[in-house]
Backbone as a chain_set.jsonl record, in Angstrom:
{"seq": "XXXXXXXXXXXXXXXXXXXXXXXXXXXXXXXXXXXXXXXXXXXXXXXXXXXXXXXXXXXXXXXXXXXXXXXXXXXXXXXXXXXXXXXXXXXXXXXXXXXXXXXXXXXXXXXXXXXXXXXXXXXXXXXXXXXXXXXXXXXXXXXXXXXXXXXXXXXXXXXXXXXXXXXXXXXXXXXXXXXXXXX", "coords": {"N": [[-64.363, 19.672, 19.205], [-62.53, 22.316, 20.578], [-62.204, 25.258, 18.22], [-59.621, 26.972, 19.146], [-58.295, 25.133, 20.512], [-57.675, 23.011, 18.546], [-55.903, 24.501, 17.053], [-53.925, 24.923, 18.295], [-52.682, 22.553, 19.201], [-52.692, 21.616, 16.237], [-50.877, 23.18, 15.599], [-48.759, 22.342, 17.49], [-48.013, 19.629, 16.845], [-46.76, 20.463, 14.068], [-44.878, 21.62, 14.579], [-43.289, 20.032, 16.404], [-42.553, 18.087, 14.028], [-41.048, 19.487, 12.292], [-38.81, 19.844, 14.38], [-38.24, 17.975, 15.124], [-37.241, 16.202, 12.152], [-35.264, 18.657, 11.728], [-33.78, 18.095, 13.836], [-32.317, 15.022, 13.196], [-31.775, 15.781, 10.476], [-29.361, 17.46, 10.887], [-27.129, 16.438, 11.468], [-25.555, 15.912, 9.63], [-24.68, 17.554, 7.824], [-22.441, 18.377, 5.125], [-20.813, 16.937, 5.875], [-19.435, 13.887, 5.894], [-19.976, 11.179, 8.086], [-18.767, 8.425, 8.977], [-19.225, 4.995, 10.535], [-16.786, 4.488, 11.663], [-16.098, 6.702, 12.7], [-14.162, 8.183, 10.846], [-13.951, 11.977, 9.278], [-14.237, 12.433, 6.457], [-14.632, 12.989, 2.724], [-12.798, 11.583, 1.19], [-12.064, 8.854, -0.573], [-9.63, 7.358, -1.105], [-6.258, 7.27, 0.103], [-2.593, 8.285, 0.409], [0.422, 7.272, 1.482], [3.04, 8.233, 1.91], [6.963, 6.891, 2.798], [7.947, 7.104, 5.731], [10.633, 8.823, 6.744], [13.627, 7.938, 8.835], [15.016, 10.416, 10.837], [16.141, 10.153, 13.146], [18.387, 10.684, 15.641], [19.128, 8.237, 16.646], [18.244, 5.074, 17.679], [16.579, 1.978, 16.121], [16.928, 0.691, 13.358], [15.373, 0.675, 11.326], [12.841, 1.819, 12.055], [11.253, 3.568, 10.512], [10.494, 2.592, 8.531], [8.833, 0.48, 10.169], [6.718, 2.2, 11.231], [5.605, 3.45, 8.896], [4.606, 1.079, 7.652], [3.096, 0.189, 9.829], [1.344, 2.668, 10.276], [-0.048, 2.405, 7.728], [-1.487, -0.154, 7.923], [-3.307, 0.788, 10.14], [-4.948, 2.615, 8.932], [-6.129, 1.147, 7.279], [-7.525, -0.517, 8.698], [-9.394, 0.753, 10.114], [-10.458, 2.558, 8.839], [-12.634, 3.528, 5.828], [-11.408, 4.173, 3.718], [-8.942, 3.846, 0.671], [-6.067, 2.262, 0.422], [-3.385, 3.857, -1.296], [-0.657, 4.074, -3.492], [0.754, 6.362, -4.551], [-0.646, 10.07, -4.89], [-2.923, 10.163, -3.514], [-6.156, 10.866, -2.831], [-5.887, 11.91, 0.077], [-3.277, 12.87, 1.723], [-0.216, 11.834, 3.086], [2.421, 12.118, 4.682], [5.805, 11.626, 6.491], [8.308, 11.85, 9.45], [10.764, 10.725, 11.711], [11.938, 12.767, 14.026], [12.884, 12.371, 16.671], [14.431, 10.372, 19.155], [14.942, 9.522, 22.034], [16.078, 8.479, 24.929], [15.843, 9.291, 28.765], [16.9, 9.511, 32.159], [14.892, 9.773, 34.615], [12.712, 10.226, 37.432], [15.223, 10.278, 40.027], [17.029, 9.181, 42.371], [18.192, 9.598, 45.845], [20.82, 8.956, 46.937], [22.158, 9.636, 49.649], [24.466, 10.302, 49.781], [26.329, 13.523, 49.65], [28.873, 12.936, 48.556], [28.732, 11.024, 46.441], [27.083, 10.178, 43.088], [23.754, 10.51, 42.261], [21.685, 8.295, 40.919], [19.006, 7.228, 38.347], [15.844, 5.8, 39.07], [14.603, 5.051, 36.813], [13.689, 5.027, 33.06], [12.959, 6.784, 30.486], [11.41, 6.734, 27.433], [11.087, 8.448, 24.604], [9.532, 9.005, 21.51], [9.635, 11.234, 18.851], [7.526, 12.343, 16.083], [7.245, 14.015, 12.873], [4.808, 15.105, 10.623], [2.852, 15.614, 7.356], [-0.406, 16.276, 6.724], [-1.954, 16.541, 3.434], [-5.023, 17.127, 2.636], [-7.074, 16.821, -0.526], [-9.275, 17.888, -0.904], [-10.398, 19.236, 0.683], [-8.908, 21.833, 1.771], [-8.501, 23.249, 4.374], [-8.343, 21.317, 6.085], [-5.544, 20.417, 6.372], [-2.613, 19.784, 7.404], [0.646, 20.871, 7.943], [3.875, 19.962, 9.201], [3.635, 19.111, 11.652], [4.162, 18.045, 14.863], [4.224, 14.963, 16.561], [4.146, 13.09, 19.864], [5.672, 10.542, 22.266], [5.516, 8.334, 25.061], [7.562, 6.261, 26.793], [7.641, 4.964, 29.857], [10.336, 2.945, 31.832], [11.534, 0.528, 34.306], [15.239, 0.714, 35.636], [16.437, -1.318, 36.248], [15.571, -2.83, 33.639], [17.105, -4.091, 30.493], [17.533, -1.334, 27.692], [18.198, -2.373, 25.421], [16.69, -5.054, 25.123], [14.011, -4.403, 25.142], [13.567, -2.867, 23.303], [12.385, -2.577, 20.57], [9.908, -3.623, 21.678], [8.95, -1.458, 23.036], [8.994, 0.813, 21.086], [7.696, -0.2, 19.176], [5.237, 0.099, 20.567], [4.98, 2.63, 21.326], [4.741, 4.018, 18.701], [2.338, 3.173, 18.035], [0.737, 4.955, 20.004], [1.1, 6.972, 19.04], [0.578, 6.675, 16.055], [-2.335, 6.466, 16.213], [-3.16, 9.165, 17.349], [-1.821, 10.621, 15.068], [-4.008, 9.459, 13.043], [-6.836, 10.581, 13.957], [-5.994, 13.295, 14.302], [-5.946, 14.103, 11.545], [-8.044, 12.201, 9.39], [-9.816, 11.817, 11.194], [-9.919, 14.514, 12.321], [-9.616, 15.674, 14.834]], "CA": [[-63.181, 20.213, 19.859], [-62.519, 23.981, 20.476], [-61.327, 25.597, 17.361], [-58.267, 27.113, 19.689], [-57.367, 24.032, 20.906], [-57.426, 21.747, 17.276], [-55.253, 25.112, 16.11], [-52.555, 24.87, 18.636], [-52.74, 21.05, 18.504], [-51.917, 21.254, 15.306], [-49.054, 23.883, 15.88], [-47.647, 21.697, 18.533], [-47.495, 18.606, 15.77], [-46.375, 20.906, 13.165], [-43.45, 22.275, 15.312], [-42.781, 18.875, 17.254], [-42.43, 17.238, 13.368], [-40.09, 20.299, 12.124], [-37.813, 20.045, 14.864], [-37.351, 16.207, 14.624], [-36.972, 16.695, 10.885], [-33.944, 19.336, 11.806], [-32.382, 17.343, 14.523], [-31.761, 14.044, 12.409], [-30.514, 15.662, 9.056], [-28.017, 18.456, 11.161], [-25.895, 15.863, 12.145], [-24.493, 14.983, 8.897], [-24.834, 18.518, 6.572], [-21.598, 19.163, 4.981], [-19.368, 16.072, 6.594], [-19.52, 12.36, 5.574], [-19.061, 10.867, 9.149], [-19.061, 6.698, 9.197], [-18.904, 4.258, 11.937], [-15.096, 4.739, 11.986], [-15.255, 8.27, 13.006], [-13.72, 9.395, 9.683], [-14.791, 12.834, 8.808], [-14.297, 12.827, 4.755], [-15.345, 12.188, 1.636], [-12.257, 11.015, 0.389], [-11.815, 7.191, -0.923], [-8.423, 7.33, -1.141], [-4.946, 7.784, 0.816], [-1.542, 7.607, -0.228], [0.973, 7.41, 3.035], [4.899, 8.003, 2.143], [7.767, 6.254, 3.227], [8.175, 8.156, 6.819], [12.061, 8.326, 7.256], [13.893, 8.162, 10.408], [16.21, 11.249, 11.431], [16.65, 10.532, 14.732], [20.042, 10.411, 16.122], [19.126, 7.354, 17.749], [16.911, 3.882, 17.575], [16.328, 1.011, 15.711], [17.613, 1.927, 11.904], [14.056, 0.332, 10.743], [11.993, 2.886, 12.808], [10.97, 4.416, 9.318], [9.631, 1.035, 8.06], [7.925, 0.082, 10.662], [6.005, 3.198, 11.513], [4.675, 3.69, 7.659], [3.569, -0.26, 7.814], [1.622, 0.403, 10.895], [0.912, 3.599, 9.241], [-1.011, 2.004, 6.324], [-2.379, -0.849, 8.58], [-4.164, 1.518, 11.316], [-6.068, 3.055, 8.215], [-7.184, -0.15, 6.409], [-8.423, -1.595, 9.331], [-10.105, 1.654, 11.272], [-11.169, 2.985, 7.79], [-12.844, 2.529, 4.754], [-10.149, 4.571, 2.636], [-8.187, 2.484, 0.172], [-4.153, 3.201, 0.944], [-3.074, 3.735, -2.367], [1.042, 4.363, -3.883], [0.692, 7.411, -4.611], [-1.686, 11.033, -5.859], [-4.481, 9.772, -2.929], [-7.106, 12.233, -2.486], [-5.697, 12.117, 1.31], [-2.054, 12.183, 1.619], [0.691, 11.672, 4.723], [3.893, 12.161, 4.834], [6.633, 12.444, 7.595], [10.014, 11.881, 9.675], [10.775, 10.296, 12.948], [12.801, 13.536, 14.096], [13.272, 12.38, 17.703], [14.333, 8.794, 19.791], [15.705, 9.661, 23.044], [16.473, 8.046, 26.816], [16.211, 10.504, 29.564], [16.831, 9.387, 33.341], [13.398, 10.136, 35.541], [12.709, 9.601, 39.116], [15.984, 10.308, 40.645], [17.524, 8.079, 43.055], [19.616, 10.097, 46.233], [22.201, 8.022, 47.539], [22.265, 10.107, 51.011], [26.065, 11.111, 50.008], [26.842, 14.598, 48.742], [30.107, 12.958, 47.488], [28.06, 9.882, 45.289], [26.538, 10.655, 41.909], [22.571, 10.318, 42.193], [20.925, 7.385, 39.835], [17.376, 7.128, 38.658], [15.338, 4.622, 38.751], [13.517, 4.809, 35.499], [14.203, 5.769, 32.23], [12.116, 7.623, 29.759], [12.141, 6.273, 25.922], [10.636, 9.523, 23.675], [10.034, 9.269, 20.313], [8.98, 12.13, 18.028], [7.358, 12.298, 14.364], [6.858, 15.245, 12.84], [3.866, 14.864, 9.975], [2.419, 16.648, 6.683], [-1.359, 15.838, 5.958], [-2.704, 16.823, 2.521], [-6.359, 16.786, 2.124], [-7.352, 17.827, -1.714], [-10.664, 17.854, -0.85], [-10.549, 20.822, 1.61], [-7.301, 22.407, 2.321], [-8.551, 23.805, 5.811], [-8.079, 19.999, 7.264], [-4.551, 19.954, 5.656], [-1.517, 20.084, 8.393], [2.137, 21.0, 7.654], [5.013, 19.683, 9.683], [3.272, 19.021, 12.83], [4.944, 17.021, 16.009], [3.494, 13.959, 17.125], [5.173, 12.86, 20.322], [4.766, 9.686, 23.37], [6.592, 7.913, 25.67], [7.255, 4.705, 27.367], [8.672, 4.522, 31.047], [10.692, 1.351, 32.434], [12.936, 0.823, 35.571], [16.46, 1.158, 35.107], [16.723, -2.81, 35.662], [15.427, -3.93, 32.377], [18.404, -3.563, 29.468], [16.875, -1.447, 26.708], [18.219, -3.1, 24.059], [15.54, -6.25, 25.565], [12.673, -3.747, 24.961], [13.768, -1.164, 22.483], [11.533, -3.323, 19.623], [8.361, -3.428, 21.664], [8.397, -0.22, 23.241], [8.984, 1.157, 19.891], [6.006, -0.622, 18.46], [3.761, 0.822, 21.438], [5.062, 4.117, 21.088], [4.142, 4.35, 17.647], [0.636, 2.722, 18.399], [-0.255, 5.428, 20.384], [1.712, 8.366, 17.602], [-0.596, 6.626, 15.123], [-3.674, 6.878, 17.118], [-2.867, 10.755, 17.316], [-2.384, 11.401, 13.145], [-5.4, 9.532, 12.303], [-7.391, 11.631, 14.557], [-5.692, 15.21, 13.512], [-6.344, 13.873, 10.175], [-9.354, 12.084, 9.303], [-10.936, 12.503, 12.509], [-10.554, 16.243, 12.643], [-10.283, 15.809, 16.222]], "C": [[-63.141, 21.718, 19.621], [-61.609, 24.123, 19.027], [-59.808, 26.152, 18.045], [-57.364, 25.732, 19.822], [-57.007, 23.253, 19.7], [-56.265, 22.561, 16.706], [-54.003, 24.708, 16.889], [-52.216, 23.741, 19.075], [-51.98, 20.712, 17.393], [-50.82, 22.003, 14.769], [-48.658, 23.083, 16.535], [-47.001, 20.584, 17.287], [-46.925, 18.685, 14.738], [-44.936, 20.748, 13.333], [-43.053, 21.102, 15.543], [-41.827, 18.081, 15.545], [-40.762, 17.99, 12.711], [-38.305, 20.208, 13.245], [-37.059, 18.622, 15.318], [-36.488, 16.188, 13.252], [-35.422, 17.145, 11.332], [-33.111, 18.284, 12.349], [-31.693, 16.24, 13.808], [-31.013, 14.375, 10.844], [-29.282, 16.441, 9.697], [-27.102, 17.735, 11.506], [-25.191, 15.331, 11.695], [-24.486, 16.262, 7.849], [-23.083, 18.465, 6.976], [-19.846, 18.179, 5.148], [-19.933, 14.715, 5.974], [-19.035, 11.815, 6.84], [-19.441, 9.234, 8.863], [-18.511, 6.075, 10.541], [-17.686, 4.182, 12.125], [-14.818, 6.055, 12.78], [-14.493, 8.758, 12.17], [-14.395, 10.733, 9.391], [-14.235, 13.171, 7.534], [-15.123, 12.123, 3.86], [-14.412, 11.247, 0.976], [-12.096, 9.325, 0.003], [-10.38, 6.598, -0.624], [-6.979, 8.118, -0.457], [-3.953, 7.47, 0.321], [-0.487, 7.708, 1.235], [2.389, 7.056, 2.706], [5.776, 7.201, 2.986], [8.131, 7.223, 4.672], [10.08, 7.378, 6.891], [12.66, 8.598, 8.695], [15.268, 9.089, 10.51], [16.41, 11.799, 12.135], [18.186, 10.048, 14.827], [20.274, 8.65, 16.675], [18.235, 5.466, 17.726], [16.852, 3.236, 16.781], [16.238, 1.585, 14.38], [15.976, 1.382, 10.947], [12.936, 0.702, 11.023], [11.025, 3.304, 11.695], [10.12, 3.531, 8.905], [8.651, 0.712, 8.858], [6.609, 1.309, 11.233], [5.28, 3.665, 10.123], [4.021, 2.416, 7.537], [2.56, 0.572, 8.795], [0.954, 1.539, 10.428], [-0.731, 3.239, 8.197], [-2.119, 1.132, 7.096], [-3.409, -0.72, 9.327], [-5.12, 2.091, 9.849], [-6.729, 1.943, 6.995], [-7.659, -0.43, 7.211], [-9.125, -0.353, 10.079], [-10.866, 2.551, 9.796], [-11.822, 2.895, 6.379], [-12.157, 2.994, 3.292], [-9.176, 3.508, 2.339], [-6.816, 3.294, 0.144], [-3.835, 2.749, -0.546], [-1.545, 4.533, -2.458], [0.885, 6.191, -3.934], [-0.312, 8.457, -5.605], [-2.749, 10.291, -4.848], [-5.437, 11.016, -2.882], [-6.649, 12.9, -1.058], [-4.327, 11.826, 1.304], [-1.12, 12.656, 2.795], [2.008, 11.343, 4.526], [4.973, 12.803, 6.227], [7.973, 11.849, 7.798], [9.305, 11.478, 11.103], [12.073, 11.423, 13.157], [13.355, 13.03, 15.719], [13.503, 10.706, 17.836], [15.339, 9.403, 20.892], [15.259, 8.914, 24.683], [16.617, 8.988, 27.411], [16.082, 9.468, 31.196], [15.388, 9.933, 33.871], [13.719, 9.07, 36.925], [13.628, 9.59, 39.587], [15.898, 9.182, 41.891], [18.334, 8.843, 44.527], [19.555, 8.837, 46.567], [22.511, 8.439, 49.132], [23.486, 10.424, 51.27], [26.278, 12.072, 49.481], [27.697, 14.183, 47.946], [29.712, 11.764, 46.425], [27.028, 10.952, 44.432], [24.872, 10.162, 42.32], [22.264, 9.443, 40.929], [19.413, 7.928, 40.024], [16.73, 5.83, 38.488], [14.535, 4.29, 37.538], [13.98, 5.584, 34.677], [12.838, 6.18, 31.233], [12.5, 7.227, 28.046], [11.174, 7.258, 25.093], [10.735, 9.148, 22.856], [8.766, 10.429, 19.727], [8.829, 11.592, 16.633], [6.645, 13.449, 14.215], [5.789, 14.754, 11.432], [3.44, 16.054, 9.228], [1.511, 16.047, 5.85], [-1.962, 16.743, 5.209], [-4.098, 15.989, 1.992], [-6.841, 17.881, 0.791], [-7.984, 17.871, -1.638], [-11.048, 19.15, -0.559], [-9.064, 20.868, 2.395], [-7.459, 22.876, 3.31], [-8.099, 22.437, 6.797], [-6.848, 19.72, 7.173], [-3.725, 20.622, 7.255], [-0.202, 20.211, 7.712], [3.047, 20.782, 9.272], [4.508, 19.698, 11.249], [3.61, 17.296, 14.033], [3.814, 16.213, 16.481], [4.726, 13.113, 18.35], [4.177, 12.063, 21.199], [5.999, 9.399, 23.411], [6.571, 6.983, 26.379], [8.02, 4.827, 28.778], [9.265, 3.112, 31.801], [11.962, 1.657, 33.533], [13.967, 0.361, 34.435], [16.884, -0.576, 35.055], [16.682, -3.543, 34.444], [16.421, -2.911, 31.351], [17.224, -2.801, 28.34], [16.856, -1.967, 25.567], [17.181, -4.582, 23.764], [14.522, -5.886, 25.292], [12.488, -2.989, 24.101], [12.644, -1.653, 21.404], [10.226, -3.33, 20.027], [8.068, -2.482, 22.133], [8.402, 0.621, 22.061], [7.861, 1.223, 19.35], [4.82, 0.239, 19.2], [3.493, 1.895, 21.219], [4.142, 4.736, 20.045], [2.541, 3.958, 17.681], [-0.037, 3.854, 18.668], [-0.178, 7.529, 19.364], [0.276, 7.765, 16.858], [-1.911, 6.948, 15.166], [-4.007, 8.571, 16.542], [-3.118, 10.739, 16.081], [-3.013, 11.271, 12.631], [-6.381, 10.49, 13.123], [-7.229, 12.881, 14.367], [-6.003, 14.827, 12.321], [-7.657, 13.932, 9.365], [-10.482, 12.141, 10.116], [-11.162, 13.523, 12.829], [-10.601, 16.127, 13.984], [-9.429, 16.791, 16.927]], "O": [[-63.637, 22.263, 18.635], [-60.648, 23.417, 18.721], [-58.804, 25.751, 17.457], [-56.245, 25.414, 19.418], [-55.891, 22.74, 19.788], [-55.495, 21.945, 15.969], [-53.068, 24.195, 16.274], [-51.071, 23.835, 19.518], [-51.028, 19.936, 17.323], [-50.055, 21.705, 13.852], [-47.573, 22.845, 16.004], [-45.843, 20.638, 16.871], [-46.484, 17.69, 14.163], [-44.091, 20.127, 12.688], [-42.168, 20.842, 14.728], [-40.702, 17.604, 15.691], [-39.689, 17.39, 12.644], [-37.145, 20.437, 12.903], [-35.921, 18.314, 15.673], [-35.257, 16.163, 13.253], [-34.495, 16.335, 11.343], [-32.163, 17.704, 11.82], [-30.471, 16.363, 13.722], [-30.167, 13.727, 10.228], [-28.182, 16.205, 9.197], [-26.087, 18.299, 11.915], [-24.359, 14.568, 12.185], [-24.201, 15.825, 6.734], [-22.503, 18.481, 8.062], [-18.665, 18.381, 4.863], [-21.096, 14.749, 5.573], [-17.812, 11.832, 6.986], [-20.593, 9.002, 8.498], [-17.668, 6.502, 11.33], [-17.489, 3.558, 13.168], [-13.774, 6.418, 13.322], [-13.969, 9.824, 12.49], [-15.608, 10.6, 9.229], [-13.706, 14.281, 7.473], [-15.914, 11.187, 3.976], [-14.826, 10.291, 0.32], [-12.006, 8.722, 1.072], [-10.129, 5.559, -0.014], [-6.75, 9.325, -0.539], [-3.976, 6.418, -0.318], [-0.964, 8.448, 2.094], [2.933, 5.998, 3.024], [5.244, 6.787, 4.016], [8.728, 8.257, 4.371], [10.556, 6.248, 7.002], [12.177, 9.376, 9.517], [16.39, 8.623, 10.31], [16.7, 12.98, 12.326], [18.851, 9.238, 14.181], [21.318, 8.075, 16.982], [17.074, 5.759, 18.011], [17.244, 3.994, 15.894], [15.676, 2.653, 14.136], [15.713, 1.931, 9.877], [11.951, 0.191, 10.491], [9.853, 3.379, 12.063], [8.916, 3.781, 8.95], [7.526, 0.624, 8.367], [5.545, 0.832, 11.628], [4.26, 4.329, 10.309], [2.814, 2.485, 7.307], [1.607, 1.314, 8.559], [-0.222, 1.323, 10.133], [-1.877, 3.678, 8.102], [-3.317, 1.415, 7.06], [-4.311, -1.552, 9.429], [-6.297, 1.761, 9.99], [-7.592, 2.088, 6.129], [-8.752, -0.859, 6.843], [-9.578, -0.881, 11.095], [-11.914, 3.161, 10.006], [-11.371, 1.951, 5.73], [-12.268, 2.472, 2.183], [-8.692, 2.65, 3.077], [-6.57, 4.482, -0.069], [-3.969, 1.598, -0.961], [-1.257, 5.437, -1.674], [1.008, 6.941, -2.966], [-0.739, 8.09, -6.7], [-3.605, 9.702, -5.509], [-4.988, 12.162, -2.931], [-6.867, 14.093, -0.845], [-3.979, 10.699, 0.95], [-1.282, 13.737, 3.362], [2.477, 10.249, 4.213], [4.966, 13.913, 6.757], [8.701, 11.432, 6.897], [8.173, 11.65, 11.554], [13.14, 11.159, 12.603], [14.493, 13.452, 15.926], [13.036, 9.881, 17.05], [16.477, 9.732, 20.559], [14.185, 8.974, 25.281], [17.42, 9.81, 26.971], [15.114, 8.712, 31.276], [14.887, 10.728, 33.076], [14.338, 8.063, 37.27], [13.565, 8.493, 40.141], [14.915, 8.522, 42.227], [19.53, 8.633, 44.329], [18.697, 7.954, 46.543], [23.084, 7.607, 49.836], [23.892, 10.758, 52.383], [26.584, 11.764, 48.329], [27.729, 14.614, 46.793], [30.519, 11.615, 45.507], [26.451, 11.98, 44.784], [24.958, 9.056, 42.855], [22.623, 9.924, 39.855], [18.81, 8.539, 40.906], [17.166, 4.926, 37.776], [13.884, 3.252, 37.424], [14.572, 6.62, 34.981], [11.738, 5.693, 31.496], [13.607, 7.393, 27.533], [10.153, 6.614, 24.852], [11.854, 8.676, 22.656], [7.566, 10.501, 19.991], [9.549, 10.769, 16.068], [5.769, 13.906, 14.949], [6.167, 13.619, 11.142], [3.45, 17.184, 9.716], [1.784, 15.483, 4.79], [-2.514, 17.702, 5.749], [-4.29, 14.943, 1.372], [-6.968, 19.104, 0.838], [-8.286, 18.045, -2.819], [-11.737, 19.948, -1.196], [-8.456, 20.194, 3.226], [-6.34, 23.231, 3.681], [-7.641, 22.507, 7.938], [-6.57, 18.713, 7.824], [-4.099, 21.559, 7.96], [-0.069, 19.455, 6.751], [2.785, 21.438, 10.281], [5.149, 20.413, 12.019], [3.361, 16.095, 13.934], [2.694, 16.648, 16.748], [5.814, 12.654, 18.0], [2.957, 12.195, 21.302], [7.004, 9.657, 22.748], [5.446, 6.67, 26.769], [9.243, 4.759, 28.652], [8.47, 2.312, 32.295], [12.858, 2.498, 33.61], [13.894, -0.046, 33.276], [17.489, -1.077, 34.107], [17.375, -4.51, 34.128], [16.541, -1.687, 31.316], [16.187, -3.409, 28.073], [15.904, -2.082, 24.795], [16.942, -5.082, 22.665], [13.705, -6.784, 25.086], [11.426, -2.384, 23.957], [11.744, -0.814, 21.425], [9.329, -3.129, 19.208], [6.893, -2.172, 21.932], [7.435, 1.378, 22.153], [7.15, 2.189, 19.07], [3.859, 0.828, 18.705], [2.386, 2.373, 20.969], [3.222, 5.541, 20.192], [1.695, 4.731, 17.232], [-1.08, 4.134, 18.076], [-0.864, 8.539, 19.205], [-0.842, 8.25, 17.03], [-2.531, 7.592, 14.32], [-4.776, 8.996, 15.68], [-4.278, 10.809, 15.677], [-3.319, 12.058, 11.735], [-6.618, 11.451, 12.391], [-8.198, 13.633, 14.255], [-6.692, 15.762, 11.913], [-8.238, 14.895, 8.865], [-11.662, 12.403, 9.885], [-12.167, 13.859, 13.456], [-11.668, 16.476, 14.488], [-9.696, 17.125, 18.081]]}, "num_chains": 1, "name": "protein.A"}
């Protein structure tokens, strides 16, 4: 074989091996990522009592939003939810619960009041994640907000319990993701 060719032969296999090499370790320097999509190292979370001081909503709002709380990160992660002092820690407030009219309704009378047909069920939580690991991933007092729409036919007091639950489903979603997902 030509000496040129065996040399840049065995540059190509050099290079080709180098830049495999790179691609498979760069995709974990520096982060611990696992099949959850967590990005830490930590083991441990601790996740406060979130209280509710909204004007408004189901007086167990608080309760049930730190359960699901704890539950969304045992089962989506492999951090152990611990009382308190976690390496990862969450604390917040349900600052909002409000009904707003949507979709107007006319009536085709200047002198009749306009209805809507749908109402709007908001709830806010405001959130404060401490990571002791690395204080750059750490959040202070940051809004987490969603919303549920239903016609004006169904009573809310018939739904206020599972739109509640959903709401928060998709809040929770959100703080593990600003959190341990870094997303």
């Amino acid at each position: 074989m030509n000496p040129v060719k065996r040399t840049f032969s065995s540059f190509f296999s050099v290079c080709f091996c180098l830049i495999a090499l790179i691609m498979t370790n760069s995709c974990g320097i520096g982060v611990n990522y696992s099949m959850t999509g967590i990005s830490t190292t930590a083991s441990t979370i601790s996740i406060s009592e979130f209280y509710n001081n909204a004007d408004l909503g189901p007086a167990n709002m608080g309760q049930t939003i730190t359960n699901q709380l704890k539950n969304y990160f045992i089962q989506n992660s492999s951090l152990k939810v611990v009382a308190e002092e976690g390496e990862l820690m969450l604390e917040g407030e349900i600052t909002g619960f409000s009904l707003t009219p949507i979709a107007p309704v006319s009536t085709g009378n200047p002198e009749d009041i306009n209805s809507a047909s749908s109402t709007r069920l908001t709830i806010t939580v405001k959130a404060t994640y401490i990571n002791t690991l690395d204080d750059k991933m750490s959040f202070k007092d940051k809004n987490f907000s969603f919303y549920k729409d239903f016609p004006n036919e169904i009573n809310v007091a018939d739904v206020e319990e599972q739109y509640t639950r959903q709401i928060f489903e998709r809040i929770i979603n959100d703080i593990f993701n600003a959190s341990v997902a870094n997303w």
